[in-house]
MARBA-277637 format. One record per residue (C-alpha): residue number from 1; residue in one letter; z negated, x negated, y negated. Coordinates in steps of 0.2 Angstrom, whole numbers, plus 5000, padded with zeros to 4 digits. Layout:
BEGIN
+-----+------+------+------+------+
: seq : type :   zz :   xx :   yy :
+-----+------+------+------+------+
: NUM :    A :    Z :    X :    Y :
...
+-----+------+------+------+------+
***
This chain:
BEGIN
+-----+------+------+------+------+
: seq : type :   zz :   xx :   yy :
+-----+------+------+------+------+
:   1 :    X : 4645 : 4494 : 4463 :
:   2 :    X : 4631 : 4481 : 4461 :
:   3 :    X : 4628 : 4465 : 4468 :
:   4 :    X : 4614 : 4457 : 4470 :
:   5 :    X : 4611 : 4438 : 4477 :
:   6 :    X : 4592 : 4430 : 4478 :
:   7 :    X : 4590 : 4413 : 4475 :
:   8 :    X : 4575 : 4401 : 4472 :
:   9 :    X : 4565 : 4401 : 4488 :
:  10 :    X : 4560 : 4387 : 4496 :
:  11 :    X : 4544 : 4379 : 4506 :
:  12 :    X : 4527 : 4376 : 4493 :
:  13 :    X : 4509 : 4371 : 4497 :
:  14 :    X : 4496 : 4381 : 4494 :
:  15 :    X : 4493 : 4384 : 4473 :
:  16 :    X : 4510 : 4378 : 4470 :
:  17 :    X : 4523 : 4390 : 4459 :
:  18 :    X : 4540 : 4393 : 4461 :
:  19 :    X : 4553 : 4404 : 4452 :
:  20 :    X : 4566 : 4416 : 4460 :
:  21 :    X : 4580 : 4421 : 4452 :
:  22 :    X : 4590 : 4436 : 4457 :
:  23 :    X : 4608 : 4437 : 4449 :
:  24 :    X : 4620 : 4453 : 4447 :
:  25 :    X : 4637 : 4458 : 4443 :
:  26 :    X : 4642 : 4473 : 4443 :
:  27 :    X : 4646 : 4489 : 4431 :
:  28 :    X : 4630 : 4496 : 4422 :
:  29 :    X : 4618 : 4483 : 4427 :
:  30 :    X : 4608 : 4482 : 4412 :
:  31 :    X : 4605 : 4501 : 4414 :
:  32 :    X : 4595 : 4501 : 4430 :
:  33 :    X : 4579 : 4494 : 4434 :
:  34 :    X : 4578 : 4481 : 4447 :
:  35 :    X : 4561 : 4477 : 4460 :
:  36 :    X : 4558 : 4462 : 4469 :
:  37 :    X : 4551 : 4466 : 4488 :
:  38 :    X : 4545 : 4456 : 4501 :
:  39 :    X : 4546 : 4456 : 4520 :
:  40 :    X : 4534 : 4445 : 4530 :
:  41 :    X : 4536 : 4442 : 4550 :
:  42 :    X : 4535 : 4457 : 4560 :
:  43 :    X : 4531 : 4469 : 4545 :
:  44 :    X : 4537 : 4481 : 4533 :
:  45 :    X : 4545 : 4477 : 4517 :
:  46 :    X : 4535 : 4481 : 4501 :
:  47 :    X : 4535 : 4480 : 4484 :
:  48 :    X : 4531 : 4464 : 4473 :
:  49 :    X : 4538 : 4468 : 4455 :
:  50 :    X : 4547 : 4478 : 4448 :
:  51 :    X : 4555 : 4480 : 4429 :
:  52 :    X : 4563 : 4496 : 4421 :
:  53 :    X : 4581 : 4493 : 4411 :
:  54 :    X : 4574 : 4490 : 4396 :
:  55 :    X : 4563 : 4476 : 4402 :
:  56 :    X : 4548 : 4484 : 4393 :
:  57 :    X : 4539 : 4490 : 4406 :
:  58 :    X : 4533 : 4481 : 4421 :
:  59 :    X : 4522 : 4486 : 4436 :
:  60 :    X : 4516 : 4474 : 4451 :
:  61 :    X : 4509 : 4475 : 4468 :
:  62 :    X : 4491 : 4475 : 4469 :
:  63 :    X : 4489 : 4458 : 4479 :
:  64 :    X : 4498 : 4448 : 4465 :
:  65 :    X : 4482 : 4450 : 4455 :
:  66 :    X : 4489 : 4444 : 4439 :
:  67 :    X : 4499 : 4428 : 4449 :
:  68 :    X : 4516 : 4433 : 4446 :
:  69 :    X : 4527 : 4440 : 4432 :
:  70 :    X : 4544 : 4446 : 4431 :
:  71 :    X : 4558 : 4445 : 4418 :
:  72 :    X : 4577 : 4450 : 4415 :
:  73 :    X : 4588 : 4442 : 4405 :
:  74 :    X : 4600 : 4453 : 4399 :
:  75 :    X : 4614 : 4439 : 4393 :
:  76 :    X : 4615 : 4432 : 4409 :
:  77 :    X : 4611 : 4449 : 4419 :
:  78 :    X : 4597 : 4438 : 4429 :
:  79 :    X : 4580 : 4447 : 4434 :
:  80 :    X : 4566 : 4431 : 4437 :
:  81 :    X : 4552 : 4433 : 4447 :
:  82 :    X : 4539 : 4417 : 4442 :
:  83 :    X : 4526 : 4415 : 4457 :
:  84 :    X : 4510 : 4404 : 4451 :
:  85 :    X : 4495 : 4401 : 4464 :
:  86 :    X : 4504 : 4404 : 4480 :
:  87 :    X : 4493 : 4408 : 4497 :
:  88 :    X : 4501 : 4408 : 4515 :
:  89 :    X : 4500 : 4426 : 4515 :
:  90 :    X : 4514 : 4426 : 4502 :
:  91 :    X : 4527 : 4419 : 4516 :
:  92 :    X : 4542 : 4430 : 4517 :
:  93 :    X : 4559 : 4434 : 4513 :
:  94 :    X : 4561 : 4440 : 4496 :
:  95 :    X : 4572 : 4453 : 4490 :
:  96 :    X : 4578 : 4461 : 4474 :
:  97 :    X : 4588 : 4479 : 4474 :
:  98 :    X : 4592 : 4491 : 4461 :
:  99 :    X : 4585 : 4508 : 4456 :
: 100 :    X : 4600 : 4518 : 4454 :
: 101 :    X : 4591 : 4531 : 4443 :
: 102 :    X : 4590 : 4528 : 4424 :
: 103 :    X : 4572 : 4529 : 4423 :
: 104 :    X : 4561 : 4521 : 4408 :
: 105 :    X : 4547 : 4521 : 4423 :
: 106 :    X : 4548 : 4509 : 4437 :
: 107 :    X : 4546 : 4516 : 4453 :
: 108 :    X : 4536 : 4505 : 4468 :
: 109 :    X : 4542 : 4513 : 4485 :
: 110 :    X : 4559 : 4502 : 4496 :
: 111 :    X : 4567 : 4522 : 4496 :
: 112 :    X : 4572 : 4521 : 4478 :
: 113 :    X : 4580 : 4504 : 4478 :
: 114 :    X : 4598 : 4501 : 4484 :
: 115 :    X : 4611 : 4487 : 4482 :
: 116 :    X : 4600 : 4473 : 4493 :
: 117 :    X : 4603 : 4457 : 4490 :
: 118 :    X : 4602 : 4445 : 4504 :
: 119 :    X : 4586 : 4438 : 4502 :
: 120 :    X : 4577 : 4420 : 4500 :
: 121 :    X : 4563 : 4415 : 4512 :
: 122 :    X : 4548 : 4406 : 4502 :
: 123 :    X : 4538 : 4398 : 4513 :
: 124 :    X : 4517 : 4392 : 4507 :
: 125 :    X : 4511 : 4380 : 4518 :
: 126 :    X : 4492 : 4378 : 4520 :
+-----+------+------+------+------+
***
C-alpha cells in the first residue's frame, strides 16, 4: 500500500510561487508514476502534472503554460510540484495520487490514479 500526504499549500498573492511537496511511503513507490490534480470550488478535479517512475518524463496541464514544474526525488521518495506566477484561478485543493501501472508514459485522466493523498488548499489572492 501507498501513502501519500500533500504539504505546502498556503495563501499567495497574485505572481507569487509556492512549492508543494507530496511525501510517500509505502512498498514500490519509486516504480509508479505520481500526478498532481487539482479541485477548485464546485468543480471537477483535473490534472496539473504528472511524472512517470523514472522521472524522465513529464506532462502538464494546458493552463500551466510553462508556470509550473514537477520533480521526484527518489532518496527521499518526495514528488515536488514548484508553482511560479500564480493567478486566482489556480485556487484549489491540490492533490497527488499514484498510477498503479508501471508505465514509462504518464497518463493525464483522475481514473488512472489511486492512493489520494489528503490534499493542501493554495489559495492566490488578487
Amino acid at each position: 500500500q501507498v501513502q501519500l500526504v500533500e504539504s505546502g499549500g498556503g495563501l499567495v498573492q497574485v505572481g507569487g510561487s509556492l512549492r508543494l511537496s507530496c511525501a510517500a511511503s509505502g512498498r514500490n513507490f519509486r516504480t509508479y508514476g505520481v500526478g498532481w490534480f487539482r479541485q477548485p470550488p464546485g468543480k471537477d478535479r483535473e490534472f496539473v502534472a504528472g511524472i512517470n517512475y523514472s522521472g524522465d518524463l513529464t506532462a502538464y496541464g494546458e493552463f500551466v503554460k510553462g508556470r509550473f514544474t514537477i520533480a521526484r526525488d527518489s532518496a527521499t521518495n518526495t514528488i515536488y510540484l514548484q508553482m511560479t506566477n500564480l493567478k486566482p484561478d489556480d485556487t484549489a485543493v491540490y492533490y497527488c495520487a499514484v498510477d498503479l501501472a508501471i508505465l514509462t508514459v504518464v497518463r493525464t485522466h483522475v481514473r488512472y490514479y489511486d492512493a489520494w493523498g489528503q490534499g493542501t488548499q493554495v489559495t492566490v489572492s488578487s
